[in-house]
N, C-alpha and C positions, 0 to 999 in steps of 0.2 A: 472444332477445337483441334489445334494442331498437337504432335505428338509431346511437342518441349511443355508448350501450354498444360499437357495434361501432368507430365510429368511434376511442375512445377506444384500445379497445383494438390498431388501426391505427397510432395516433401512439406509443402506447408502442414496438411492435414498430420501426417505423421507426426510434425514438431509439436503441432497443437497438442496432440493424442500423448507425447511425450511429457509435456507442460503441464498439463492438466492431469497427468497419472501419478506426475510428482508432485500435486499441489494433493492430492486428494490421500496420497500413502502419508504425507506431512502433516498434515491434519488428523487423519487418525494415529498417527505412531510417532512419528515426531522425524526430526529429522536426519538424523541417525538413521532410520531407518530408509532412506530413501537411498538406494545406490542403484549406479547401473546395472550391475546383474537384478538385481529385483525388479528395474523399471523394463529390463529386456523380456522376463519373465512374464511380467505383466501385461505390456502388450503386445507380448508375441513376436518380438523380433530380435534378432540377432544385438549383442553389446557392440559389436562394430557399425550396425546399423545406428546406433545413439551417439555413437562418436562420429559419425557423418554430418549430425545435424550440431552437437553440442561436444565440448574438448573435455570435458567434467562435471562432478555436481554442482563446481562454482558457475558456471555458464547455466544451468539448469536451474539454480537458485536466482541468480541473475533476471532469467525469462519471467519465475514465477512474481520477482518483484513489480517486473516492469507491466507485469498481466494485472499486480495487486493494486500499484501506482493509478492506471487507468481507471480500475475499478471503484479505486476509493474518491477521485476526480469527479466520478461519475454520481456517485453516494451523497458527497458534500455539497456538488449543484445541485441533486434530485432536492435537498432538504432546506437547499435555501433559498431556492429560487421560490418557492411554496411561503416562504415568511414575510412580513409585511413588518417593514420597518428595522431598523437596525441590531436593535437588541435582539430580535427574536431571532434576527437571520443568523447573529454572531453564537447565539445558546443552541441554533438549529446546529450550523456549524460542529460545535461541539460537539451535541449527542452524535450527530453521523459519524466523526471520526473516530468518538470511542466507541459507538457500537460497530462499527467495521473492525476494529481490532482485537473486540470481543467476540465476534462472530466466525474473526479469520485468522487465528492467532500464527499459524505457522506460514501465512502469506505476510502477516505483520513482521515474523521474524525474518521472510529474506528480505522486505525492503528497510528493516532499520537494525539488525542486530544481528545476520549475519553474514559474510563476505560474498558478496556476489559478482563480485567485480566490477561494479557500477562507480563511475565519479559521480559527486554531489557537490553541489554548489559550484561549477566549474563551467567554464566555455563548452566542454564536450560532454556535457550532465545528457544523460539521455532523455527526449523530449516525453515519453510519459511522467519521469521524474520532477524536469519542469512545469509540465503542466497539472501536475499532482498539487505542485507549490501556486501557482498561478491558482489553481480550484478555492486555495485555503487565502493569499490574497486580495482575490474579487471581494470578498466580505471583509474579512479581519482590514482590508487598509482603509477601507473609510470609520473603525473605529480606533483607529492611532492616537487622536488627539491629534491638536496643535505642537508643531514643531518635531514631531515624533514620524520618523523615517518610515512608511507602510512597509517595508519587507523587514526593516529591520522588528517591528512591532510582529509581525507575522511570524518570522522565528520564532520570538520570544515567547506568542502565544501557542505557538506550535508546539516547541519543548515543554509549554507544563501541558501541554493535551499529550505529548508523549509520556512523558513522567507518570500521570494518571492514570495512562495505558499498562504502563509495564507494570508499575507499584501496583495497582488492582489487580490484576492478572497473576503477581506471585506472592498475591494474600497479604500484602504488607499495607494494604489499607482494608478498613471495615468497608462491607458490599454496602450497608446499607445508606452507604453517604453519597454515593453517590452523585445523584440530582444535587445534593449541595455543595457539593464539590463544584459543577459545572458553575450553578450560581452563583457562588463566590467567585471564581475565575472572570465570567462575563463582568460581576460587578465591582471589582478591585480592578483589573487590566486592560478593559474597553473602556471607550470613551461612545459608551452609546444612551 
């Protein structure tokens, strides 16, 4: 391994190390609580060394999205490729995204609620973000209907699986509805 090689592979690990100490102080304290001096504190390296890799917390919130984006891509396949048949995959679907957002609230919050710096829906949308959306299209567009646009149907189901996310998360729906939440959603907006 040549010296650049090694170096490079140095500054990734570092970013990673950074990425991952902001996702994990966000999660227990919130996000307020994440700044450079605590995240330099934390792992042991200099604030100029964080500003080498990231310009601020908006770039740091940015990373943790685009790490959450992947992860949740990855959650939505794991849950539907396992179901057989349309309906189950569109209800699988569901459970995975809100329990990703229940499980990961302050990853939830940099990819939808607060500024990261990222475009959406956009020519320069970054490609985990796309493929965040593409994860929830595979399934949601074969249950459009007739004459019903798949991305445009995929928003649509998308925004109330968001809605359900945040409204539960700040107590302004009963917990135990849950499951019938999701089953009403499957059965009033898919065509499965």
């Amino acid at each position: 391994m040549s010296v650049q090689e090694r170096k490079e592979r140095e500054r990734s690990d570092r970013e990673r190390l950074i990425v991952a100490t902001a996702r994990e102080l966000a999660e227990q304290q919130g996000w307020d609580a994440v700044t450079t001096r605590r995240l330099a504190e934390r792992i042991e390296y200099s604030q100029p060394v964080l500003y080498s890799h990231f310009r601020g917390k908006r770039e740091i919130i940015g990373a943790v999205a685009l790490d959450g984006a992947a992860e949740m891509a990855a959650a939505v396949r794991a849950a539907t490729a396992a179901a057989d048949g349309p309906r189950t995959r569109v209800t699988a679907l569901a459970r995975a995204y809100l329990g990703f957002a229940e499980r990961n609230p302050a990853v939830y919050d940099a990819m939808f609620q607060l500024d990261g710096g990222l475009t959406f829906a956009n020519d320069d949308t970054p490609e985990p973000l796309k493929d965040a959306f593409a994860a929830l299209l595979e399934s949601l567009g074969e249950a459009a209907g007739d004459g019903v646009h798949p991305g445009l149907f995929t928003e649509v189901f998308w925004a109330s699986l968001h809605g359900l996310a945040t409204l539960t998360r700040a107590g302004r729906l009963p917990p135990g509805d849950a499951e019938r939440r999701v089953e009403l959603l499957v059965d009033r907006l898919a065509v499965v």
